[in-house]
C-alpha positions in Angstrom: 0.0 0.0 0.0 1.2 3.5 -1.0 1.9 5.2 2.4 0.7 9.0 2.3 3.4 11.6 3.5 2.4 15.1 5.2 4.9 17.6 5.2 5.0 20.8 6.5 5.0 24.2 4.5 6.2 27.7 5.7 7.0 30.9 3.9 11.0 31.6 3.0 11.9 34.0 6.1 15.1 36.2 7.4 16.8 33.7 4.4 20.5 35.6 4.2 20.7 33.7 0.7 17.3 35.3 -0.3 19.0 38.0 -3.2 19.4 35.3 -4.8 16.1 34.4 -5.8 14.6 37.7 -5.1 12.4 39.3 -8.1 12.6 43.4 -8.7 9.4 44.5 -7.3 6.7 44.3 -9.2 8.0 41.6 -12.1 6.0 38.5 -12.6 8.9 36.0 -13.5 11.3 35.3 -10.2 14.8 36.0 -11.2 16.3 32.3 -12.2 18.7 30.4 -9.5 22.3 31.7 -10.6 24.2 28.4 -12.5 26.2 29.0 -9.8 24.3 28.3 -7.3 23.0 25.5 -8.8 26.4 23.8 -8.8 26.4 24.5 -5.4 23.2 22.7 -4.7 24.7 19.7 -6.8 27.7 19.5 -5.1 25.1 19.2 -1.8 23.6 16.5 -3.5 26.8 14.0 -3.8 27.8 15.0 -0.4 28.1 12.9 2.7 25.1 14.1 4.0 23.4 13.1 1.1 25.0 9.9 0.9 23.6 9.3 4.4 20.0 10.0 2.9 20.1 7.6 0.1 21.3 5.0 2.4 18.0 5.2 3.5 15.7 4.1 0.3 14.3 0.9 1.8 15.1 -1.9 -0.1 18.7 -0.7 -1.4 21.0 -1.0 1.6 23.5 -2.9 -0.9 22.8 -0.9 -3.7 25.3 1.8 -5.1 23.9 5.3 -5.1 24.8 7.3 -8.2 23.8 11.0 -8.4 23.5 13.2 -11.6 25.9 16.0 -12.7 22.5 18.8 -12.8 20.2 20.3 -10.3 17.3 22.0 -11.1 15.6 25.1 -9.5 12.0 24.3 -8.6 9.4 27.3 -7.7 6.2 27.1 -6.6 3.3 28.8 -6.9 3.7 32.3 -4.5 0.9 33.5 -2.4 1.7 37.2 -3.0 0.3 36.5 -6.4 -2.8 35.1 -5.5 -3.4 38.4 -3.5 -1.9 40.8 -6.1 -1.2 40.2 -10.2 2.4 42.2 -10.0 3.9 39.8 -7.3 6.2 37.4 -8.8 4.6 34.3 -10.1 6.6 31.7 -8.0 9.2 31.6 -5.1 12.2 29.2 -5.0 10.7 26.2 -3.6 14.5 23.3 -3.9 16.8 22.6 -6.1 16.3 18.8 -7.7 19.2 16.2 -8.5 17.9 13.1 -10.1 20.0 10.1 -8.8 19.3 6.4 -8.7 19.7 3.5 -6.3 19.3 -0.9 -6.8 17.0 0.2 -9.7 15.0 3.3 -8.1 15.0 6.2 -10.1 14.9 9.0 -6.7 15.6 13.0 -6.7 17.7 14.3 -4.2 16.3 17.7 -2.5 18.6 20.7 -1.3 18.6 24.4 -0.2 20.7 27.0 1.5 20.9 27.0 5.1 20.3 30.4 6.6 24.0 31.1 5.9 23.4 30.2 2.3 25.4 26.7 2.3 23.4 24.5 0.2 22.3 21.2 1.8 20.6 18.1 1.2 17.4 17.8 3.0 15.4 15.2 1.3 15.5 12.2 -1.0 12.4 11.1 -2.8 11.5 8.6 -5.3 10.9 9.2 -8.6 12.4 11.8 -10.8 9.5 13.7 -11.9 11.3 17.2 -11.7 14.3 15.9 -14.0 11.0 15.1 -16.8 9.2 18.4 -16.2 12.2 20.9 -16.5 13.2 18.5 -19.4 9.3 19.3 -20.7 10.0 23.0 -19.4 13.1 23.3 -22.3 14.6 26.1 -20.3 11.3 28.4 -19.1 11.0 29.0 -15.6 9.8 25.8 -13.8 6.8 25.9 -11.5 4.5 23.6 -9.8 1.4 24.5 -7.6 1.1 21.9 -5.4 -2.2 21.9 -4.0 -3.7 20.2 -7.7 -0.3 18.5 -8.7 0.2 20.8 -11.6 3.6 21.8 -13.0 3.7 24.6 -15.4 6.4 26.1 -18.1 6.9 30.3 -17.8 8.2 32.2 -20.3 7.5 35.6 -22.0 4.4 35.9 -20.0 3.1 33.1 -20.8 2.0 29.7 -18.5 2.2 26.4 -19.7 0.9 23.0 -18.5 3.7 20.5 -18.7 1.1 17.9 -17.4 -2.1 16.4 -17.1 -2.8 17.8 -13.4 -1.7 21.6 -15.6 -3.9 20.6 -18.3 -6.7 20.1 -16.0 -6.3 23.4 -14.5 -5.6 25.5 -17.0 -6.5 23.9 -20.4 -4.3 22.6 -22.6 -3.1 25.9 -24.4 -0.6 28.3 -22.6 -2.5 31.1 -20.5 -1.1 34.5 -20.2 -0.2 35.2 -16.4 -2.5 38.0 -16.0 -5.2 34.9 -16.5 -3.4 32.3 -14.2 -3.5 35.1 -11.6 -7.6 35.4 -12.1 -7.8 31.4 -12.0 -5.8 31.0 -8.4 -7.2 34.2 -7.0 -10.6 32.7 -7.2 -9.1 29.1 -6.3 -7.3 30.4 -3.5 -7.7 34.2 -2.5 -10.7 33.1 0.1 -8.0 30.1 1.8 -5.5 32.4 2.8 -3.3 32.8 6.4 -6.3 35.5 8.1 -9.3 34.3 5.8 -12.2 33.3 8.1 -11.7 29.8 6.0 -7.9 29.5 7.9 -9.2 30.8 11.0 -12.1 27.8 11.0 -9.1 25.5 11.4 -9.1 24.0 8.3 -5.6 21.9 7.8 -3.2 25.3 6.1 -6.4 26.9 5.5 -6.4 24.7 2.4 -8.5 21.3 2.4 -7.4 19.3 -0.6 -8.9 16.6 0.4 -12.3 18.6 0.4 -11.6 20.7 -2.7 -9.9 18.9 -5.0 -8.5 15.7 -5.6 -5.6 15.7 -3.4 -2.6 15.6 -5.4 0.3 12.7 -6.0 3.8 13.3 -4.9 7.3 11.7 -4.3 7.2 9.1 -1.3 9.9 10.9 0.5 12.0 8.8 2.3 13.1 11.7 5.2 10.8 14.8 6.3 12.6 18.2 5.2 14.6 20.0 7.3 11.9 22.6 8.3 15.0 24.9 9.9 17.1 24.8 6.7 15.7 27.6 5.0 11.8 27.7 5.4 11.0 27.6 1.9 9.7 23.9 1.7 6.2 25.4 0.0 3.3 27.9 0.5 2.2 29.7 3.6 -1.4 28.8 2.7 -0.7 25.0 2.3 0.7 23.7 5.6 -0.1 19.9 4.4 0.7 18.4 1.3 -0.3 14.6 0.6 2.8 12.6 -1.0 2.6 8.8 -2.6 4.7 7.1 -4.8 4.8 8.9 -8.0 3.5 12.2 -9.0 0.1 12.0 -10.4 1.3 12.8 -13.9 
């Protein structure tokens, strides 16, 4: 039986590293992880620590780990922009390293530490990001979470990169100032301070109520909630995880 995973979600907060993935005010694309960075996070990922992690997997104790040479910077959707249409799209969410084990295809999550040193802070199964920034072909990768969507941005444009996106948004690209009506409406109403939060409902977002709740990595160690506080959205404090990603 696929065992369901809750994780806890807070808002990126007193992050020293922030600049780096900071937007100019009033831009709707997040400025893009510097390559540099991202090297960083991939050295994070063949680290000890992360060694450690991926010792973990169940069912690969004598299976070699082997971890790619790329990382890739995954967003997700920001709350600002539910509220307000010239808030950036996204906020840096991890960076993702696909990597395999005894036959497992698994993605290996890192982030800066308050200092900014990257760090591994999860391992999952699956590599799901490694397909969608492949689908992405070098646009801004996002996913919101809540539905299990994962979108392409570019030139002020959204575009589903799979079936969860198409369902949400149709199967054309939308231009942001639409995407920002459809998730205001979704989620404007669910917000930290709504009366809909303050009834106690789980992150002021039921998934499980609203929408099919969405399919995820089986993560094999909760995130480091003290790394960096950027592990999701301020308005989704539980996300359901299984085995794959429903896509």
């Amino acid at each position: 039986m696929r065992r369901l995973l809750r994780c806890a979600a807070v808002l990126a907060a007193g992050l020293g590293f922030a600049l780096a993935f900071a937007a100019p005010a009033g831009a709707a694309v997040p400025q893009p992880v510097a390559p540099s960075e991202l090297s960083k996070a991939t050295n994070a990922a063949h680290s000890s620590d992360a060694a450690r992690l991926l010792a973990k997997v169940p069912g690969t104790a004598k299976a070699a780990a082997s971890v790619g040479s790329d990382s890739h910077a995954i967003y997700a959707l920001n709350p600002a922009f539910v509220r307000d249409a010239s808030a950036p799209v996204a906020t840096f969410w991890y960076a993702a390293t696909a990597a395999s084990k005894g036959g497992q295809a698994l993605t290996v999550f890192t982030e800066p530490d308050s200092s900014g040193v990257w760090q591994p802070v999860n391992v999952a199964s699956g590599n799901t990001e490694s397909r969608m920034a492949a689908a992405a072909d070098g646009a801004l990768l996002f996913t919101e979470p809540q539905v299990g969507a994962w979108y392409a941005l570019a030139s002020g444009q959204i575009r589903p990169l799979n079936p969860s996106a198409v369902k949400s948004i149709g199967a054309k690209p939308i231009t942001v100032a639409a995407y920002q009506e459809l998730v205001s409406h979704r989620y404007a109403d669910k917000l930290p301070g709504s009366a809909y939060n303050e009834s106690g409902m789980a992150g002021g977002y039921d998934t499980a109520a609203v929408v099919k709740a969405p399919t995820s990595h089986s993560t094999y160690l909760l995130p480091i909630a003290a790394a960096s506080g950027v592990l999701a959205l301020a308005f989704l404090l539980v996300v359901r995880r299984k085995m794959t990603y429903n896509d």
